[in-house]
N, C-alpha and C positions, 0 to 999 in steps of 0.2 A: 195590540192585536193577538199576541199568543195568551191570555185569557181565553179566547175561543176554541170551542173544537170543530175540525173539520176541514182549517188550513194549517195541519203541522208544520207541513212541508214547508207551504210558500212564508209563511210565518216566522220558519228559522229555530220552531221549539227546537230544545234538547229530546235527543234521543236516549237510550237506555245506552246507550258505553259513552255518550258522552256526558252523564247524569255519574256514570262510575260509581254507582254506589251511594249516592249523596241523593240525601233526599230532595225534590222539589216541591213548591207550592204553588197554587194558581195559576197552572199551566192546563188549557186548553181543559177548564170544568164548566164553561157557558155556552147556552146555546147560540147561535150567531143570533137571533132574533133578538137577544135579549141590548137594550141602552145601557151600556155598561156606563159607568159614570167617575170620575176622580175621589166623590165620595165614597160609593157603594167601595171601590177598590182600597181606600185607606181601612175602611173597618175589616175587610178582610186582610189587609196587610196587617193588623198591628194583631189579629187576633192570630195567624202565623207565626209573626215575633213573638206574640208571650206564649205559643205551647211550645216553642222551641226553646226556648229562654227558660222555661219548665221541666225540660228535659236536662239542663244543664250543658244546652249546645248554645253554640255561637249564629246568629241568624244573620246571613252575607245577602244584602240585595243589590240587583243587577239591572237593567236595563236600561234604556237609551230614551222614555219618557221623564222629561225635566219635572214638568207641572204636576205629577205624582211623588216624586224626591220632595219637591218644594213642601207641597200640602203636610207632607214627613214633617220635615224641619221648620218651615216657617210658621204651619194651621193652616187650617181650612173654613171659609166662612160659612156659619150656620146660613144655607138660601131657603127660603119655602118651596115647597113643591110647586111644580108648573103642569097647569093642566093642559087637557088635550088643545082646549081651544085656541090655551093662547101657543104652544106646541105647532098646532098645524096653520096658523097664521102666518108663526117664523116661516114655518116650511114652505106657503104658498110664494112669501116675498123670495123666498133663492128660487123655485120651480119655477116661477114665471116673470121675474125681472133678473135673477142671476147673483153669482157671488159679488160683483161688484157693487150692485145695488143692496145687498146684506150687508154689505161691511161698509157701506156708505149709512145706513140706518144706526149699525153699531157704534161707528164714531160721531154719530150727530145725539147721542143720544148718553153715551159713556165713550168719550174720546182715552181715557185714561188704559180701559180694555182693550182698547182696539188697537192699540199702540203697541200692548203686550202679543197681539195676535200674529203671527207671521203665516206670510201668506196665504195661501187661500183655505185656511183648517175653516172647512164648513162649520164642523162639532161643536168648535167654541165659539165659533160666530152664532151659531142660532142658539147656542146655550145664551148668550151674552144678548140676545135678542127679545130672546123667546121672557125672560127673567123680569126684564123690563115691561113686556108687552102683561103678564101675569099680575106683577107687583106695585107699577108704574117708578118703582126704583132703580136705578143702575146697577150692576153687579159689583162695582165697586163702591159702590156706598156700603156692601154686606161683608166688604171683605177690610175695611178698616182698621176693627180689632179683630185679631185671629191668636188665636193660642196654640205654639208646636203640639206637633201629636207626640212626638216623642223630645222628653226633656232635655236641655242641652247640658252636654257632657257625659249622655249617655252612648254616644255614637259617633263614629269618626267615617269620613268620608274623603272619597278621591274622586277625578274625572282621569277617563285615558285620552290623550289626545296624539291618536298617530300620526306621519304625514299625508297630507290628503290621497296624494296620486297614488303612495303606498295603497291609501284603505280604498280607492276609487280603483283599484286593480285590483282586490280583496271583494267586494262588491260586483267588479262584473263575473268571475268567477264563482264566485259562488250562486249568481242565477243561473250562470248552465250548470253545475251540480244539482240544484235546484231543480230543474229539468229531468237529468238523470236520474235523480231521485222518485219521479211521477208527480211534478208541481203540476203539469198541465191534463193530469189526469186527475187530480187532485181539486182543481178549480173545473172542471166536465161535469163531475159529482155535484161540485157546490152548486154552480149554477142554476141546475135539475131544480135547485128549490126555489128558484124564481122572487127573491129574497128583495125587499124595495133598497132601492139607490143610498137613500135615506141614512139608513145604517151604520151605525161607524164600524162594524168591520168591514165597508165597502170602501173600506179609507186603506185594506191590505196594499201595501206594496206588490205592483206586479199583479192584482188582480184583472185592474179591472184592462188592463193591458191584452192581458191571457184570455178574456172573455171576449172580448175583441175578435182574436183569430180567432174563437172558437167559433164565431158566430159569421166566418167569413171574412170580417171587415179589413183585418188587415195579415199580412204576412206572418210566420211562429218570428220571422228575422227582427222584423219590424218591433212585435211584442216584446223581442231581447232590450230591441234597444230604448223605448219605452218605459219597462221597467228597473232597466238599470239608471235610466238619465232620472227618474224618477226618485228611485232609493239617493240617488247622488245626493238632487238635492235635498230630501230628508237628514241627509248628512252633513250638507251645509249649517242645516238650520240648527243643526246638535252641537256642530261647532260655537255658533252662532250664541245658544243658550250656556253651552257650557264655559265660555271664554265671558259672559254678559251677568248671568245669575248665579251663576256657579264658581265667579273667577276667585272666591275664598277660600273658594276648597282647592287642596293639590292637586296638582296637574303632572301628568306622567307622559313625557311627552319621547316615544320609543315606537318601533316596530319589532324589537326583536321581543320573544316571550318570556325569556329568560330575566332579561333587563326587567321587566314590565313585573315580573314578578317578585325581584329584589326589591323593586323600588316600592312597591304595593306593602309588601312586608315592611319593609323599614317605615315607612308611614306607619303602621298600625300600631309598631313597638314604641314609635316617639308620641302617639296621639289616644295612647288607651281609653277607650271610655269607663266610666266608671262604674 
């Protein structure tokens, strides 16, 4: 989501003092209109890594999507492009029989994907749908052989895994900062552009909650709690990934910052890339 511009706020981007000087990349340069995709985002990731890598800096990436690491580390399978039709097909099966019945198509069709899909991520369901309806192949027939994007031993990796109730008190706090900050002035604006359901930045945490009251439907209290039970479980599911596909990689398992950052160091000094 912080790829987009327009929800800095409710997105969580970095600001300029908490940027401190350090440059960032691919923060909030797409328009929401635009299908951002796991591929379009790795060819900008690596093009990133090597002007940074050019510069003679170290390139630190961050965030709490798995299936974009993975693509890093593991490849990405070459898919053909999917056109509108067979596009707005997927789309009519979730508009009008629902996510159940999309994810009932996806596993009758590639049970292998739909396994990897946790819960109701529309995005990859109609990706994993939509491929099939285009190609008449599963998406896992095209991800077979995949080749890392980035070679191994050129990069070292960790997961931080705080304890929940810690990060699930961390989480509700920060959506009333969030608040404070003008999130719900911030999604007034968005709204204005009347932007289809469809979308995966309509997948923001807390948007579609805040759109909500704004539209009357339900309480600003109610939208609190909404979007925190919501980010929670986004958090579940991190854990979920991180402890499932990630359980190779170190684990730093701390709430204090201080710890979290010895421990980070000392990983990097025992695991240099090369």
């Amino acid at each position: 989501m912080q790829v987009y511009y327009g929800l800095p706020i409710l997105t969580a981007q970095p600001g300029l003092a908490e940027q401190d000087g350090v440059v960032h990349h691919l923060y909030g340069h797409l328009d929401a209109r635009c299908n951002y995709s796991v591929g379009r985002w790795l060819d900008e990731a690596l093009g990133a890594i090597q002007a940074v890598r050019a510069k003679g800096k170290v390139p630190i990436l961050v965030g709490g999507t798995g299936l974009y690491f993975e693509a890093l580390t593991r490849g990405l399978a070459k898919i053909p492009p999917v056109g509108e039709v067979a596009s707005m097909q997927a789309i009519s099966v979730l508009e009008n029989k629902g996510i159940k019945a999309l994810r009932a198509e996806v596993t009758r069709i590639d049970p292998t994907v739909a396994a990897r899909i946790l819960g109701n991520d529309r995005q990859r369901l109609l990706r994993a749908y939509s491929v099939y309806l285009e190609t008449g192949q599963s998406l896992s027939s095209f991800q077979k052989d995949t080749v890392p994007a980035l070679a191994p031993g050129s990069w070292c990796a960790m997961t931080l895994y705080p304890e929940r109730e810690y990060l699930y008190a961390r989480i509700a706090a920060r959506f009333d900062k969030m608040l404070n900050l003008g999130a719900l002035e911030e999604v007034r604006t968005f709204a204005e552009r009347g932007l289809s359901d469809t979308l995966p930045v309509m997948k923001a945490l807390g948007l579609k909650a805040l759109m909500c009251h704004i539209n009357g439907q339900i309480t600003l209290e109610h939208a609190k709690v909404e979007a925190v039970r919501d980010t929670r479980r986004y958090a579940k599911r991190q854990y979920t990934w991180a402890g499932g596909r990630f359980s190779h990689w170190p684990m730093i398992k701390t709430n204090e910052p201080a710890e979290l950052l010895s421990k980070a160091l000392c990983i990097i000094e025992n695991d240099k890339p090369a």
